[in-house]
Structure formats: C-alpha cells, structure tokens
PDB file of N, H, CA, C and O in Angstrom:
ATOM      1  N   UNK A   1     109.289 -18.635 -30.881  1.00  0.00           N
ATOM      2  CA  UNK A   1     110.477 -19.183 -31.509  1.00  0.00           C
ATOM      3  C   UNK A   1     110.416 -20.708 -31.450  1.00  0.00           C
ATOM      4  O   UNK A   1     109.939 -21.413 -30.562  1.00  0.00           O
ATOM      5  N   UNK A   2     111.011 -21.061 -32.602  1.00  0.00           N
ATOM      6  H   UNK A   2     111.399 -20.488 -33.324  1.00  0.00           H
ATOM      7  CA  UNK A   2     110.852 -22.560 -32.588  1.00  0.00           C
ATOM      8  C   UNK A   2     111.923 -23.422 -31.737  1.00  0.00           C
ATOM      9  O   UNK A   2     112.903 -22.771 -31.376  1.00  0.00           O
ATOM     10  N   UNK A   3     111.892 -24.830 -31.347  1.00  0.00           N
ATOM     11  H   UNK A   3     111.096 -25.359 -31.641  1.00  0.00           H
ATOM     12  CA  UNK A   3     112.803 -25.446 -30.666  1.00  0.00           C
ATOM     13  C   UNK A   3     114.281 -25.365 -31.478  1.00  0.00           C
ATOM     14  O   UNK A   3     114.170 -25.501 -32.696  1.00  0.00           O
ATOM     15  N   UNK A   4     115.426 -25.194 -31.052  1.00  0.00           N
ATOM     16  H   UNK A   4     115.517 -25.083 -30.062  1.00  0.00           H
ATOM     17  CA  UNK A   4     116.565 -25.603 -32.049  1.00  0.00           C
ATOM     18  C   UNK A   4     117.170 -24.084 -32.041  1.00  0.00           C
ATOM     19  O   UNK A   4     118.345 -23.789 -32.260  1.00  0.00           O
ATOM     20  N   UNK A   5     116.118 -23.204 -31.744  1.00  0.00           N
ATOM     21  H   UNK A   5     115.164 -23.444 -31.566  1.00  0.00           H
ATOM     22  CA  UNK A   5     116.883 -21.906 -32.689  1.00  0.00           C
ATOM     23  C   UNK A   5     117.510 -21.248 -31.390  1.00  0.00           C
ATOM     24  O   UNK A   5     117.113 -21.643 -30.293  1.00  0.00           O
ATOM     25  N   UNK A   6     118.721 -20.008 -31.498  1.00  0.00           N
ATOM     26  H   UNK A   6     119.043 -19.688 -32.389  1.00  0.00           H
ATOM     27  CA  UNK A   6     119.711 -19.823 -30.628  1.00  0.00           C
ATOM     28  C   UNK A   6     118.723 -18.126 -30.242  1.00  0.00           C
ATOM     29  O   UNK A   6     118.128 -17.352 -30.992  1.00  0.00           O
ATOM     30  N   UNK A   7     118.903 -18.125 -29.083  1.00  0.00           N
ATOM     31  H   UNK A   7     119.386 -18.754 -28.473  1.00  0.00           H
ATOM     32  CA  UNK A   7     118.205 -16.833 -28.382  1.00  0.00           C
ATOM     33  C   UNK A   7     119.358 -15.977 -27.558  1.00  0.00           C
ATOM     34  O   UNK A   7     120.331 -16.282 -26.867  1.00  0.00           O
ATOM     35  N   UNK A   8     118.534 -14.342 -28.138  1.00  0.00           N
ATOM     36  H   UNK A   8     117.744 -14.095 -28.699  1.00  0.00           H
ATOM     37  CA  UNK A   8     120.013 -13.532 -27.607  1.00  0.00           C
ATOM     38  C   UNK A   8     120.447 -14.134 -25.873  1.00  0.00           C
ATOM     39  O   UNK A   8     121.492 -13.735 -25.359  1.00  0.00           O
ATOM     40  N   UNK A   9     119.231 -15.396 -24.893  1.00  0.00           N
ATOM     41  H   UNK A   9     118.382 -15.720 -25.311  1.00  0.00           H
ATOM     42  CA  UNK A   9     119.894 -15.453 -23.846  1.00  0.00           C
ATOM     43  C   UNK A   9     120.778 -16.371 -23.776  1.00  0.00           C
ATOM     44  O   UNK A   9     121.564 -16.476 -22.834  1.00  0.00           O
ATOM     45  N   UNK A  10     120.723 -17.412 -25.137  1.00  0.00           N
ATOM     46  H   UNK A  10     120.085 -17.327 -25.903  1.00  0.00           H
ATOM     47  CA  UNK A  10     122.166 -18.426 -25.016  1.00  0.00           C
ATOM     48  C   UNK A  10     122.937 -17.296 -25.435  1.00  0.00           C
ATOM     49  O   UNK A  10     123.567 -16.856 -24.473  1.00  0.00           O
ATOM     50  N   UNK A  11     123.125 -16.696 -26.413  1.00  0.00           N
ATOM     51  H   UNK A  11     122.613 -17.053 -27.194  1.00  0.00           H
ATOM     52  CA  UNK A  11     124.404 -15.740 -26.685  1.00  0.00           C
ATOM     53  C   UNK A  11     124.927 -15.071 -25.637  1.00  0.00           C
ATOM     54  O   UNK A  11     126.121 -14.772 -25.641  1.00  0.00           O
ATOM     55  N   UNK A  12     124.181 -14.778 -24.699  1.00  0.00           N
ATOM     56  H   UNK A  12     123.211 -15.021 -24.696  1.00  0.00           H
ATOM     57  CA  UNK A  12     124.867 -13.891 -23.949  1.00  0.00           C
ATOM     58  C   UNK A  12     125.296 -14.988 -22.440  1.00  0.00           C
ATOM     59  O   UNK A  12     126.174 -14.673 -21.638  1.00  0.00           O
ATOM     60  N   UNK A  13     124.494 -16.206 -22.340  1.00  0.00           N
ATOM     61  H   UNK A  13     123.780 -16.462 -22.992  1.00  0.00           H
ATOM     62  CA  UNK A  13     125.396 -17.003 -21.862  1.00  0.00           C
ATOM     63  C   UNK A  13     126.540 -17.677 -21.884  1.00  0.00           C
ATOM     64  O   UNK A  13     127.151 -18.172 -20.937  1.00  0.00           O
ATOM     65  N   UNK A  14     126.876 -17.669 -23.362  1.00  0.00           N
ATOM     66  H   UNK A  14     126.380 -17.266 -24.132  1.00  0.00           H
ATOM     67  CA  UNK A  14     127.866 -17.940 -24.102  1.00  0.00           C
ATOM     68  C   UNK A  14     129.198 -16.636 -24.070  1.00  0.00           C
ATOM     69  O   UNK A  14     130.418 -16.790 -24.127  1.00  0.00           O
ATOM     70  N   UNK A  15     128.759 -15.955 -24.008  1.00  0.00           N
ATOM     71  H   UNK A  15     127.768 -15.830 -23.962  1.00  0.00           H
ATOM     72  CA  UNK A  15     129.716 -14.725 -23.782  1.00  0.00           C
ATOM     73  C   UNK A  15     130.264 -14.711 -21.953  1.00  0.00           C
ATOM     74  O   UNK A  15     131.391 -14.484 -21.515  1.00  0.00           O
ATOM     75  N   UNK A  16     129.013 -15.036 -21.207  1.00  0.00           N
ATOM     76  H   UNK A  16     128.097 -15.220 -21.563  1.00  0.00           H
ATOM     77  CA  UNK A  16     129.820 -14.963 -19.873  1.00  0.00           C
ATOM     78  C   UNK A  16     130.376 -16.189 -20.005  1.00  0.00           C
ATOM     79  O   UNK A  16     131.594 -16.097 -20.158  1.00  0.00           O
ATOM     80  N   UNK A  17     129.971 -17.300 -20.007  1.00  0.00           N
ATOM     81  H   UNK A  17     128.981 -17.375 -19.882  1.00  0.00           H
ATOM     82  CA  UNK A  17     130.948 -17.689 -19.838  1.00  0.00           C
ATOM     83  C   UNK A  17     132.215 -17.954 -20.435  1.00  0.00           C
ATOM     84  O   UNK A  17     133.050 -18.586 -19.788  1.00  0.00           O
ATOM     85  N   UNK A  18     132.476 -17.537 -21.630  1.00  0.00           N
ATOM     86  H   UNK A  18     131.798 -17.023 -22.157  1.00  0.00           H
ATOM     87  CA  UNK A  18     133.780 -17.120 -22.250  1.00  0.00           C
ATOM     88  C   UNK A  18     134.689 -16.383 -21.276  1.00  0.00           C
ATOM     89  O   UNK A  18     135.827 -16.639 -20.881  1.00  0.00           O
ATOM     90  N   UNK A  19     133.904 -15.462 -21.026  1.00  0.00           N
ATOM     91  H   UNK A  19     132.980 -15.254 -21.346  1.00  0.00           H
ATOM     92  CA  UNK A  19     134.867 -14.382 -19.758  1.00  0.00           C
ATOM     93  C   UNK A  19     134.933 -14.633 -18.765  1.00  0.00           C
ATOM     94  O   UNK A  19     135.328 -13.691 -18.077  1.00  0.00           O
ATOM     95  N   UNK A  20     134.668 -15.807 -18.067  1.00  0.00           N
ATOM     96  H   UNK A  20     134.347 -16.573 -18.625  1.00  0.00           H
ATOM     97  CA  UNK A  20     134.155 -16.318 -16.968  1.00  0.00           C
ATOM     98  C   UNK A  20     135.902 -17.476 -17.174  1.00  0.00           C
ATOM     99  O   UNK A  20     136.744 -17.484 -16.276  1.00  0.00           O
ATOM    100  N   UNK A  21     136.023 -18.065 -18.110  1.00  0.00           N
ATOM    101  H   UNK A  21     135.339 -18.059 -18.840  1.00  0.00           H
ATOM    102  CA  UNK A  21     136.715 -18.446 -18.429  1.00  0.00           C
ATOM    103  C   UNK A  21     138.329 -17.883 -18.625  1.00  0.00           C
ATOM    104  O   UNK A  21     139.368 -18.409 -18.225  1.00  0.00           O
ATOM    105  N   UNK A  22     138.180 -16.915 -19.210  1.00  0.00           N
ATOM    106  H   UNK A  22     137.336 -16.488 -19.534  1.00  0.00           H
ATOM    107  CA  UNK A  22     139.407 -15.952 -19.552  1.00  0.00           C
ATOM    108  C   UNK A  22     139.867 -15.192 -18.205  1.00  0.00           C
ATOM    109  O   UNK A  22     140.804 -14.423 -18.414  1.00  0.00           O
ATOM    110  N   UNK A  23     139.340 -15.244 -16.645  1.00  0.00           N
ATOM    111  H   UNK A  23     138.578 -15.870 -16.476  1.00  0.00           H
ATOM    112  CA  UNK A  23     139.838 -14.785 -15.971  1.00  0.00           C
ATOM    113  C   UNK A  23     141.015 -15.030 -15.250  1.00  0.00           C
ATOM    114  O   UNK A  23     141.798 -14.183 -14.820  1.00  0.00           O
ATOM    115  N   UNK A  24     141.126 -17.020 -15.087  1.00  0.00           N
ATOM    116  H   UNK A  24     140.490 -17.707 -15.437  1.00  0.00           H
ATOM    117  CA  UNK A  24     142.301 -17.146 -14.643  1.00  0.00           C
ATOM    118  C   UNK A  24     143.539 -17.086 -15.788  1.00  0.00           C
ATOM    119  O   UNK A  24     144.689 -17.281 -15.396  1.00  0.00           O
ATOM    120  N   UNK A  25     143.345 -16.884 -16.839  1.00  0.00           N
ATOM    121  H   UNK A  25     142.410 -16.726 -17.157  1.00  0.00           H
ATOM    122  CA  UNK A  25     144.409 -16.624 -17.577  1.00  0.00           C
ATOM    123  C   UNK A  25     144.856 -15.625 -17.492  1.00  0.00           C
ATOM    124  O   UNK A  25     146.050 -15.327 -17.524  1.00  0.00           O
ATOM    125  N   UNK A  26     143.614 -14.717 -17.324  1.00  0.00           N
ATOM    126  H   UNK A  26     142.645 -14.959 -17.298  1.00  0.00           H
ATOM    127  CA  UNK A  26     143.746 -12.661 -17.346  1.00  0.00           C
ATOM    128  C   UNK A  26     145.379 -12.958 -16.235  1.00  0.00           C
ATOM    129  O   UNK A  26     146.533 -12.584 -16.448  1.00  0.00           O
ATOM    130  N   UNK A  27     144.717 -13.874 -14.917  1.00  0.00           N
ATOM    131  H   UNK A  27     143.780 -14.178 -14.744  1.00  0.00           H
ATOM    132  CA  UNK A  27     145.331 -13.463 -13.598  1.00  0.00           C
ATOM    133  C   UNK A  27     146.803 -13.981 -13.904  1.00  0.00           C
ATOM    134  O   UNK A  27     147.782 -13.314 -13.570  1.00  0.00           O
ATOM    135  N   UNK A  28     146.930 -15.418 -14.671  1.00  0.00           N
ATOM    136  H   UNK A  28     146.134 -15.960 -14.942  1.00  0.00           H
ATOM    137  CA  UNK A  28     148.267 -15.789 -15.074  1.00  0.00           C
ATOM    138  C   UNK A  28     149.060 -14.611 -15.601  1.00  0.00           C
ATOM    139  O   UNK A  28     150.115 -14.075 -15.262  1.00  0.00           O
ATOM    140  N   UNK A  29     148.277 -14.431 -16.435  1.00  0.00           N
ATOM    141  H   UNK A  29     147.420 -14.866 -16.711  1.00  0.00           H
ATOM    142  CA  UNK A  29     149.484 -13.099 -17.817  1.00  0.00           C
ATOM    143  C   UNK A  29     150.085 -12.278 -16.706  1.00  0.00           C
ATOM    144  O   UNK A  29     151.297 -12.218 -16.496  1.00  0.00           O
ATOM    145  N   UNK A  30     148.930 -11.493 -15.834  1.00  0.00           N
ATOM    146  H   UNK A  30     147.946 -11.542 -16.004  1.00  0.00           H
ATOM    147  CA  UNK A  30     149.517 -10.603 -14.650  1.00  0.00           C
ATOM    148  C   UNK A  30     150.582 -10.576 -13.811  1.00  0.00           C
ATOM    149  O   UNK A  30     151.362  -9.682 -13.481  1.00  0.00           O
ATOM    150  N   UNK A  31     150.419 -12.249 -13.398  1.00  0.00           N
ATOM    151  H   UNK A  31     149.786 -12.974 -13.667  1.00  0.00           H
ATOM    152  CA  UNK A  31     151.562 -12.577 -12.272  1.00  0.00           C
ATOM    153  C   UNK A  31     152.612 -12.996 -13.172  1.00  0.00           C
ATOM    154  O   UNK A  31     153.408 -13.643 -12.491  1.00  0.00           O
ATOM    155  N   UNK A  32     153.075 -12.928 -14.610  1.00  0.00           N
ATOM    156  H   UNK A  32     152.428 -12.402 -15.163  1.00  0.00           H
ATOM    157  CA  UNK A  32     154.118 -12.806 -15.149  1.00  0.00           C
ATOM    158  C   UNK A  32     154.808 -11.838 -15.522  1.00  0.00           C
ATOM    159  O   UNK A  32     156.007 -11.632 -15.711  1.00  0.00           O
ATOM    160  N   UNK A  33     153.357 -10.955 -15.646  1.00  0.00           N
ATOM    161  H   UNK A  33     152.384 -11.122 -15.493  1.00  0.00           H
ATOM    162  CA  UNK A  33     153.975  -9.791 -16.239  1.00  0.00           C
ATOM    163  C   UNK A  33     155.068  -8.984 -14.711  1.00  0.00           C
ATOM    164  O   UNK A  33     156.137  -8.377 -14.771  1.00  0.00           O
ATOM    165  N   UNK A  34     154.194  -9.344 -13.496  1.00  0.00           N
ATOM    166  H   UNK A  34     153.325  -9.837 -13.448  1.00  0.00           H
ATOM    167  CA  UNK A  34     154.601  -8.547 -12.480  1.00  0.00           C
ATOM    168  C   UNK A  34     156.705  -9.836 -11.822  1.00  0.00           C
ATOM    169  O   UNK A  34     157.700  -9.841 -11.097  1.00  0.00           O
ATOM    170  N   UNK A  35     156.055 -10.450 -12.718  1.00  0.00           N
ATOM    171  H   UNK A  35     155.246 -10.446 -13.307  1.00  0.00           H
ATOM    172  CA  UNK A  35     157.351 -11.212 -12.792  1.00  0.00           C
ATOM    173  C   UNK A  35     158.761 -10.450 -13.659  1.00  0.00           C
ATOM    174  O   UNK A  35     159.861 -10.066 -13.263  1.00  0.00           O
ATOM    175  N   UNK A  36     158.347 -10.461 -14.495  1.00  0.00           N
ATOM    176  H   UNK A  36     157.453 -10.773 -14.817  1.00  0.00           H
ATOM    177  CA  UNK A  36     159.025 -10.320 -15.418  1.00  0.00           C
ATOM    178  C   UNK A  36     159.502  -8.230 -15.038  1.00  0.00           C
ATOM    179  O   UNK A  36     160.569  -7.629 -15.168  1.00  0.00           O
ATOM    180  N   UNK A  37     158.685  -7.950 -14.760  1.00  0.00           N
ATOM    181  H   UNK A  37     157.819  -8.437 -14.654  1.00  0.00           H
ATOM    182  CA  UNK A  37     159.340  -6.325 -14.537  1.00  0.00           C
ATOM    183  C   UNK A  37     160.010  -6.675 -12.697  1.00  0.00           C
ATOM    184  O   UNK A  37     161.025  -6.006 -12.498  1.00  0.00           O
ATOM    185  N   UNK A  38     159.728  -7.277 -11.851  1.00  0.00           N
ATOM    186  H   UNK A  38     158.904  -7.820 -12.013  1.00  0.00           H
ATOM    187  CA  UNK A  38     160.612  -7.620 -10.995  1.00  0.00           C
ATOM    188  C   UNK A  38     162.117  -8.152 -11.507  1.00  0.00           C
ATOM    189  O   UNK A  38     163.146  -7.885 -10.887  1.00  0.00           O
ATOM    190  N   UNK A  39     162.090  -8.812 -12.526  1.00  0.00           N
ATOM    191  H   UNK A  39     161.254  -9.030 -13.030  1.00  0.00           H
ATOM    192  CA  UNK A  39     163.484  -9.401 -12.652  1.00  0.00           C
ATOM    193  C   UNK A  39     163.828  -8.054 -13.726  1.00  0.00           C
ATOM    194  O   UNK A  39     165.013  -7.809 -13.496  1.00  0.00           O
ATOM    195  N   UNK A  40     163.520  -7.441 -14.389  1.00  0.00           N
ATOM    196  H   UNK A  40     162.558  -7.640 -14.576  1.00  0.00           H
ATOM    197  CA  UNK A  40     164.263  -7.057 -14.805  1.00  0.00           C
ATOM    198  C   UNK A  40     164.997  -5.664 -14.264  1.00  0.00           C
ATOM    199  O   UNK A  40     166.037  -5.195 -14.725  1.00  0.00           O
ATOM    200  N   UNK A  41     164.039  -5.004 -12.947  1.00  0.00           N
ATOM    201  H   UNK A  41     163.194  -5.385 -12.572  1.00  0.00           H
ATOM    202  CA  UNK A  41     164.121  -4.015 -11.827  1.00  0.00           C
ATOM    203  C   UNK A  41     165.500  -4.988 -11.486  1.00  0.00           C
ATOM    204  O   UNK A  41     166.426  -4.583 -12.188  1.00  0.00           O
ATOM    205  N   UNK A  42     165.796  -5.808 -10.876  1.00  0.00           N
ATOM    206  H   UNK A  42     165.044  -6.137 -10.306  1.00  0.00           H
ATOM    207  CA  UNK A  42     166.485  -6.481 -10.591  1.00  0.00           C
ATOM    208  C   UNK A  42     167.816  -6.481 -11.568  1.00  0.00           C
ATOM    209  O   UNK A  42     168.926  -6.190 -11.122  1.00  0.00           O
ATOM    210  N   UNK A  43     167.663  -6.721 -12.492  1.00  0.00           N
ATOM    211  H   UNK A  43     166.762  -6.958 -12.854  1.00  0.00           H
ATOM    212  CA  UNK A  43     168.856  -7.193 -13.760  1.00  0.00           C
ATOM    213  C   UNK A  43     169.546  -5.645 -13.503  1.00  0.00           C
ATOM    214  O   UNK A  43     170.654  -5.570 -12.971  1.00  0.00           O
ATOM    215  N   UNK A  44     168.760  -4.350 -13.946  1.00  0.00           N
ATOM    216  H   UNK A  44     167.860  -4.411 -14.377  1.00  0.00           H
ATOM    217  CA  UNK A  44     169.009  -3.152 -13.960  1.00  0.00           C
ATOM    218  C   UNK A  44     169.823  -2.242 -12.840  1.00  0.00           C
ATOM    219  O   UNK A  44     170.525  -1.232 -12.887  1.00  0.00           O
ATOM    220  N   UNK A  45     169.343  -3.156 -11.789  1.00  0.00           N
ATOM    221  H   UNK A  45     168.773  -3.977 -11.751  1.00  0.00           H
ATOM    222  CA  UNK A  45     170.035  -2.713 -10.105  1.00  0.00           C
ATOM    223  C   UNK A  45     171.318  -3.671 -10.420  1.00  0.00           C
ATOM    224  O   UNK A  45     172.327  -3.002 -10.643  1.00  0.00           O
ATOM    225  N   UNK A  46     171.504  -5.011 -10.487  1.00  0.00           N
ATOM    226  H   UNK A  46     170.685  -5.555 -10.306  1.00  0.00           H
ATOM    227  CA  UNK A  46     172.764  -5.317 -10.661  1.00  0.00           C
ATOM    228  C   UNK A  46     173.880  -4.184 -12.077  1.00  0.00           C
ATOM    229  O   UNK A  46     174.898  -3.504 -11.941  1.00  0.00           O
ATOM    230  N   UNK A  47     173.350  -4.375 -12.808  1.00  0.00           N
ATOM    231  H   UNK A  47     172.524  -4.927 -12.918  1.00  0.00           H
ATOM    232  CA  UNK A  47     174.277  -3.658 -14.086  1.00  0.00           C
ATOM    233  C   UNK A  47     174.881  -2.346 -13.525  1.00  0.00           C
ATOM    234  O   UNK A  47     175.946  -1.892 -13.944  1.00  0.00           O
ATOM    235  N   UNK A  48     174.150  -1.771 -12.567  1.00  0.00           N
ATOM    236  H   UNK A  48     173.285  -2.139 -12.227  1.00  0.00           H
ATOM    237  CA  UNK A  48     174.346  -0.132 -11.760  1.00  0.00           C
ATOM    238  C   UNK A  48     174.773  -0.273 -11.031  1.00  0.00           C
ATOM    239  O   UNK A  48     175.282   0.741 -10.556  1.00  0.00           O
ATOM    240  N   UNK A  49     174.977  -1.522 -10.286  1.00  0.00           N
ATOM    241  H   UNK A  49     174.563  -2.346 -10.672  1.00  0.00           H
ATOM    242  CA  UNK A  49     176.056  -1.952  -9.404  1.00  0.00           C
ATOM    243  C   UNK A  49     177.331  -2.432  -9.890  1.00  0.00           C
ATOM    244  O   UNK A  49     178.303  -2.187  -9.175  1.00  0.00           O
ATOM    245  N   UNK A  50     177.517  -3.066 -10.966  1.00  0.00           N
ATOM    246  H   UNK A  50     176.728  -3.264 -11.547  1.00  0.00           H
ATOM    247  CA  UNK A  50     178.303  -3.368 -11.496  1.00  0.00           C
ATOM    248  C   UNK A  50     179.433  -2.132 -12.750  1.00  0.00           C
ATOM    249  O   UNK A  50     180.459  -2.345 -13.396  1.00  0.00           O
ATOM    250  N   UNK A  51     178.676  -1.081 -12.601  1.00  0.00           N
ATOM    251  H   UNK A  51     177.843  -0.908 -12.076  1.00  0.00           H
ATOM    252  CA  UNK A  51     179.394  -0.259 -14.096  1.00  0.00           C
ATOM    253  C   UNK A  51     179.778   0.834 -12.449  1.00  0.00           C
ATOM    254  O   UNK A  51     180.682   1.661 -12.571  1.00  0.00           O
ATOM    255  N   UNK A  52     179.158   0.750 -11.257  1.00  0.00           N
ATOM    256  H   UNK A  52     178.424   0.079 -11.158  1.00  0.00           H
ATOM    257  CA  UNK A  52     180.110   1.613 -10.181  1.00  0.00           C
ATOM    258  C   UNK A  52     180.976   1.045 -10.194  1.00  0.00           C
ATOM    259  O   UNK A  52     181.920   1.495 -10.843  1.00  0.00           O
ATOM    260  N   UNK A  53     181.122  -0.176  -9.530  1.00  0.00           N
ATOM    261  H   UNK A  53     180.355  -0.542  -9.003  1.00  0.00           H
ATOM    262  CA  UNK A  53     182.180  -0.874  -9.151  1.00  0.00           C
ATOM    263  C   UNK A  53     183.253  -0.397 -10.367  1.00  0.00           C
ATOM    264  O   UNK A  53     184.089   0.488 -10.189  1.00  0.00           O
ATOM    265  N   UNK A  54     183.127  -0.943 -11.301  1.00  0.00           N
ATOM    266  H   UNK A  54     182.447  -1.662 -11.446  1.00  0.00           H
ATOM    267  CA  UNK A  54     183.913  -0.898 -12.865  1.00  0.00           C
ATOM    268  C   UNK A  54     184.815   0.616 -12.900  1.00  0.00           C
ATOM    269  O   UNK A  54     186.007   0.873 -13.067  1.00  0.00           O
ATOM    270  N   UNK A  55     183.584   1.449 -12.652  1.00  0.00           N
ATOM    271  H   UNK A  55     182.615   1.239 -12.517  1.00  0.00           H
ATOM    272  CA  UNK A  55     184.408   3.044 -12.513  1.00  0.00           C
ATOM    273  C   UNK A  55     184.976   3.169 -11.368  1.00  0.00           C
ATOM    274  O   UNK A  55     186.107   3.640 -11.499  1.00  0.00           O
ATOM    275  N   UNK A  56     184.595   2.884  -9.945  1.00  0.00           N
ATOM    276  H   UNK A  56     183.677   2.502  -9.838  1.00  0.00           H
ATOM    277  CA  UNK A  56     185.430   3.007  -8.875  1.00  0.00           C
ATOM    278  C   UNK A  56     186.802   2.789  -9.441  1.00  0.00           C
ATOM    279  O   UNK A  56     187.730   3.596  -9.490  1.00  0.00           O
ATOM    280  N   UNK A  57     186.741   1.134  -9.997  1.00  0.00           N
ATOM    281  H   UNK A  57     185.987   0.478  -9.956  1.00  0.00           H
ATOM    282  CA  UNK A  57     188.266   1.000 -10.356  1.00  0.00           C
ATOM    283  C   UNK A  57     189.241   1.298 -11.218  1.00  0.00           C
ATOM    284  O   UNK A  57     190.371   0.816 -11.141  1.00  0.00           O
ATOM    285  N   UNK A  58     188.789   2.269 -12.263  1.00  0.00           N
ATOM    286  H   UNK A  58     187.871   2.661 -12.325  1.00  0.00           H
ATOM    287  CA  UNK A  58     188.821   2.796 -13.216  1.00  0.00           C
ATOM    288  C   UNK A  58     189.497   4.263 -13.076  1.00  0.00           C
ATOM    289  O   UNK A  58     190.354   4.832 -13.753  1.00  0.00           O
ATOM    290  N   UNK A  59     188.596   4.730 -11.661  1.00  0.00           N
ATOM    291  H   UNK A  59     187.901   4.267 -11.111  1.00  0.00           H
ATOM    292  CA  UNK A  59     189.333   6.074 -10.830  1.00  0.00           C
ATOM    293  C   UNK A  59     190.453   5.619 -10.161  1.00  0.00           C
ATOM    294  O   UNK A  59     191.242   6.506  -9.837  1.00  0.00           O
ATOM    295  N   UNK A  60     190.758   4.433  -9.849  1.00  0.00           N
ATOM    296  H   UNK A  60     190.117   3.712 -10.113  1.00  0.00           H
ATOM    297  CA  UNK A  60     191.613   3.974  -8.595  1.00  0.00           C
ATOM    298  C   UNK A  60     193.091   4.485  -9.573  1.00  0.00           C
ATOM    299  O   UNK A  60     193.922   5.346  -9.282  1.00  0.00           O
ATOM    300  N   UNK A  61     193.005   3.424 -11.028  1.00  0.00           N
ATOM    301  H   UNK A  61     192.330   2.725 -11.265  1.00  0.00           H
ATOM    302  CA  UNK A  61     193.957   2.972 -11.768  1.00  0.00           C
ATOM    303  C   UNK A  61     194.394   4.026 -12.359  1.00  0.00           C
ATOM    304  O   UNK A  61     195.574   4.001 -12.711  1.00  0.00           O
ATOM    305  N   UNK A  62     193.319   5.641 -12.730  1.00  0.00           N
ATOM    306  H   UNK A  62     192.361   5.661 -12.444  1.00  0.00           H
ATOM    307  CA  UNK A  62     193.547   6.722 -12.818  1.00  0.00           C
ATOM    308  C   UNK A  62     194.585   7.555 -12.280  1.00  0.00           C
ATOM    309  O   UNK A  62     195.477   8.262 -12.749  1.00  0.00           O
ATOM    310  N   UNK A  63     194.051   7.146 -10.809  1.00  0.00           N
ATOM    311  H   UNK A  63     193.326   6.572 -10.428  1.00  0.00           H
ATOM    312  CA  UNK A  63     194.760   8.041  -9.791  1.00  0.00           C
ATOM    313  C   UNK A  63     196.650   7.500  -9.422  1.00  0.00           C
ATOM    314  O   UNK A  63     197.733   8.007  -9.127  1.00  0.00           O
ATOM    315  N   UNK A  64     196.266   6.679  -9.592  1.00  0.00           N
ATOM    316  H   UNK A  64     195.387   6.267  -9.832  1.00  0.00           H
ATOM    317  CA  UNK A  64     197.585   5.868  -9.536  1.00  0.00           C
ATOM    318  C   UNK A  64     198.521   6.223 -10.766  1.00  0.00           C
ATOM    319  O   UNK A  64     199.679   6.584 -10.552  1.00  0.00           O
ATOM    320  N   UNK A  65     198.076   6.131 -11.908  1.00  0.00           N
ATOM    321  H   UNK A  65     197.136   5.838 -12.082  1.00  0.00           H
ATOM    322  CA  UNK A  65     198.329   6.506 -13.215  1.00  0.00           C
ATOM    323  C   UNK A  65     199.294   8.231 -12.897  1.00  0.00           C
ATOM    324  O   UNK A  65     200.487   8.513 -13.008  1.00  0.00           O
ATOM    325  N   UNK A  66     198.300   8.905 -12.556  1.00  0.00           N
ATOM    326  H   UNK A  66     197.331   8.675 -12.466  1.00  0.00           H
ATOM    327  CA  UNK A  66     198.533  10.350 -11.913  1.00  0.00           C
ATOM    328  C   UNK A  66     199.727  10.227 -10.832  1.00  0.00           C
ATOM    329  O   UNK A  66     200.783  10.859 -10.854  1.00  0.00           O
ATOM    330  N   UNK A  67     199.377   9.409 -10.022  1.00  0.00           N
ATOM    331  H   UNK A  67     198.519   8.896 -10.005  1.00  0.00           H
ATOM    332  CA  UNK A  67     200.484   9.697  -8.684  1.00  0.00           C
ATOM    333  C   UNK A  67     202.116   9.261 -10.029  1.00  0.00           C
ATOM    334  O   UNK A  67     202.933  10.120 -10.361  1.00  0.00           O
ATOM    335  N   UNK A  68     202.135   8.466 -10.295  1.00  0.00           N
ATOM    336  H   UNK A  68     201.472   7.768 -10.026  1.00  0.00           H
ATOM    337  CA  UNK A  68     203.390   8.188 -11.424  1.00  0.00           C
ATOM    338  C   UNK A  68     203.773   9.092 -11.989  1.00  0.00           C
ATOM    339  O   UNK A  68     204.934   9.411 -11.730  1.00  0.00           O
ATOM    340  N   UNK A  69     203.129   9.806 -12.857  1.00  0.00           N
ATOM    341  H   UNK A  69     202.186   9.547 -13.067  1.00  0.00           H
ATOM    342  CA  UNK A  69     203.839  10.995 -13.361  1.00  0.00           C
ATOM    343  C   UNK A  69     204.442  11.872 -12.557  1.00  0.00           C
ATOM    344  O   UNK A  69     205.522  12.434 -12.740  1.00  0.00           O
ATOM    345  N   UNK A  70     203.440  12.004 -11.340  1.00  0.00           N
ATOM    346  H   UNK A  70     202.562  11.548 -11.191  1.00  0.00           H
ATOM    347  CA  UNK A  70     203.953  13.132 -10.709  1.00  0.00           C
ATOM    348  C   UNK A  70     205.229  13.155 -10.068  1.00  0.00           C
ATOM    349  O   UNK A  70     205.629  14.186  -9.525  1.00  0.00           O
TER     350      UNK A  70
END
C-alpha cells in the first residue's frame, strides 16, 4: 500500500477511539437518568402522601357531616 492511503488498522483505531471517547458521556446520561427516576420516585411518594392526607380530611368532614344529621 502506498503512503497516504487509510488501512483497516487506522479505521479501527478510529473507531476505538470514538468509543473510548463516548464513555464518559455513556456514564453522564446514566447518572441523570438514575437522577431523574430518583426525583420522580420521590415526586410520586409526596403526591401519595398528599391525596391521604386530602382523604383523611375528607373522611373527617364526612363524618362530621353524618354526626349532624343524626
């Protein structure tokens, strides 16, 4: 092969290090992704805390409602 011309071992040096490259990003996306389903585990535990509470008081105002008529 003549000088100048590209050999499957630059190509495939060229490929690692592409991926060689793409790993700390791989690892970024990850630790967001594991972000992002933490907060929203989170968002989901508040709202289920919040629609008890809501009905607790909802039974309270019920019951009270009830004791009146009676």
């Amino acid at each position: 092969m003549e000088n100048g011309s590209i050999t499957s071992k630059d190509i495939i040096g060229w490929i690692v290090a592409i991926v060689i490259s793409l790993v700390p990003s791989l690892i970024k996306i990850k630790q967001v992704e594991n972000m992002l389903y933490k907060e929203i585990i989170a968002r989901k535990d508040l709202e289920i805390k919040m629609l008890k509470r809501e009905n607790k008081e909802l039974k309270k105002k019920l019951e009270e409602k009830e004791e009146r008529k009676s």
